[in-house]
Every structure is written in structure tokens, then in C-alpha cells.
N, C-alpha and C positions, 0 to 999 in steps of 0.2 A: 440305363435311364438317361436321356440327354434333359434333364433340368435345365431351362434358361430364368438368370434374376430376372429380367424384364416380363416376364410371364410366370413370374411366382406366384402375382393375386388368382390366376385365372390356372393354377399348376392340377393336373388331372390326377396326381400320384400324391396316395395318402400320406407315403412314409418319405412324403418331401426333403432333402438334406439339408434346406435352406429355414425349415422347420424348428431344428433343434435346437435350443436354447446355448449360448454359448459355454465351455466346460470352464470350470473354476479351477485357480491354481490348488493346488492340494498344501500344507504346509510346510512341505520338506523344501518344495517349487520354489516358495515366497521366500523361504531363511536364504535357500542355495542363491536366489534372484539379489537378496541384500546384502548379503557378503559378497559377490561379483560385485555389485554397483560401489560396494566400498572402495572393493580393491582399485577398482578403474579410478574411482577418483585419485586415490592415491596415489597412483601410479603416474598418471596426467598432473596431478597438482606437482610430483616431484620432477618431471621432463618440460612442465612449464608451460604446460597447455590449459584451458577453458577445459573446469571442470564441469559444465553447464553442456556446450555445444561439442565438447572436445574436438573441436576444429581448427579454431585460431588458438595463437599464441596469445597466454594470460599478460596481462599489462602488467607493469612491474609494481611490486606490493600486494598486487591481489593474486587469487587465485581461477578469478574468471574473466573475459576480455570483456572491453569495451561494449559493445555492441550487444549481450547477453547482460550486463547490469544495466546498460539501459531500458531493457526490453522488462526486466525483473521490477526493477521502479516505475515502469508506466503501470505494469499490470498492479503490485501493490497500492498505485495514488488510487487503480482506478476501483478495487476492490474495499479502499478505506471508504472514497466517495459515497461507495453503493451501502455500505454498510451504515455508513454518518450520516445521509442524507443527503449527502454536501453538495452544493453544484463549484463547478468549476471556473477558476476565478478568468479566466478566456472568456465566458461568455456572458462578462458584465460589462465589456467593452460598450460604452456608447448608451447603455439603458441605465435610469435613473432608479436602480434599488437597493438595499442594504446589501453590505460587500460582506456581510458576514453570513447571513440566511439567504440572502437574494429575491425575499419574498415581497418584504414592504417595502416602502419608500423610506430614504433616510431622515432622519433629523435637520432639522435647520443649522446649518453651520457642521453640518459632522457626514460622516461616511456611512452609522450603522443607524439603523431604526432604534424607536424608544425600547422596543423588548430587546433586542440583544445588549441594548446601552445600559438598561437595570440589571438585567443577567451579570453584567461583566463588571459592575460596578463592587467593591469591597464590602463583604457581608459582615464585617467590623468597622463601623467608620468612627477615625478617634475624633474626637473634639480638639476645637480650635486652642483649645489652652495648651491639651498635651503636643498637639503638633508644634506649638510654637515654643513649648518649652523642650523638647527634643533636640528640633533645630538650633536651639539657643546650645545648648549640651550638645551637639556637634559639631558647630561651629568654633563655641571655642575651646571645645579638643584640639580642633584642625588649626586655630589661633595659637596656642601653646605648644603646636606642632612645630609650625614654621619660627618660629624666634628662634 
């Protein structure tokens, strides 16, 4: 049978090879597969190599180089992003909207709009007696500190 991929839609033979669904690790496959991949790391983490790329030499303190934590950190900001909603603070450069949502316009005199500014605001706000008597009671703590 000479099968070609490029002529798989239009392939004349039933029992196509290109057909078959691909075969699944069996269990014994996946244990024998995660104990290998342990051991390598281990093996790599103790000769001092990137247990990620096992290519470069690990930076000292870690166990993975340079280049493969960077590459680890963009992928998690960009997976947080996708998850939180969040846009990225790069593309508020130059346009006038909230640095927090990036949806609305900001406040007058402030950075974030009115809903992320109520959002973020203290869902206990003490009254002006107790703040002022706190302050008075730490102050001169800090009064009776310094003498």
C-alpha cells in the first residue's frame, strides 16, 4: 500500500494507516515513563544541569537555567492573565483607562475608575474618633520609646 498524508482526504483504501486513532500508554508505560523522568531530573539536578531543557547548565541556587525560568514565567503571567481576565499592563501605554480593569476611564485625580476605587476600598472603615485615638496610642508609644 503506498499511502501518501497529502492524499489522505481523497485515500482509496478502507483500512487507511493514517485512520487509526492514536494507541494510549497502558499503565505499566506511564509508572515505567514517571520514574524515568524522575530519575533524569535527579540525575541532571545533581551533575548541574536544567532540569527543564537538560541542556544548559542550571544557574547557581536553582535547579533550572536562565532561559527555561524565563520562558516558565511568561507562560504562567500569561495563563494567570487568561484565567483573571487581566489585560496586560504594556498595553495601557499612551491610552486614558483604568490601570487596574483597563475598561473605564479613571477618576479624576486617580489611576483607577470609580468601581475598581469602591472595590478596593476597606469593607470596615473605622471612624474618625477611633483613628485618631489609635494614632494618639501609637504615637506615644513611639514617644516613650525614644526618651
Amino acid at each position: 500500500m503506498q499511502c501518501k498524508i497529502s492524499d489522505c482526504f481523497n485515500c482509496p483504501y478502507p483500512d487507511c494507516i493514517n485512520d487509526t486513532p492514536p494507541k494510549e500508554k497502558t499503565e505499566k508505560a506511564k509508572e515505567y515513563e514517571k520514574v524515568w523522568s524522575k530519575k533524569r531530573r535527579k540525575e541532571c539536578a545533581e551533575k548541574g544541569i536544567c532540569t527543564r531543557c537538560f541542556k544548559r547548565p542550571a544557574t547557581k541556587g536553582f535547579k533550572t537555567c536562565n532561559e527555561c525560568r524565563v520562558r516558565t514565567s511568561r507562560q504562567r503571567k500569561e495563563c494567570y492573565r487568561a484565567a483573571t481576565d487581566c489585560t496586560p499592563r504594556f498595553l495601557f501605554d499612551g491610552i486614558n483607562l483604568c490601570s487596574r480593569c483597563g475598561k473605564r476611564p479613571p477618576m479624576k485625580g486617580h489611576k483607577i475608575c470609580e468601581q475598581c476605587y469602591s472595590r478596593n476600598k476597606s469593607p470596615f472603615p473605622l471612624k474618625n474618633n477611633q483613628n485618631k485615638a489609635f494614632r494618639e496610642e501609637i504615637d506615644g508609644f513611639w514617644n516613650g520609646y525614644k526618651k
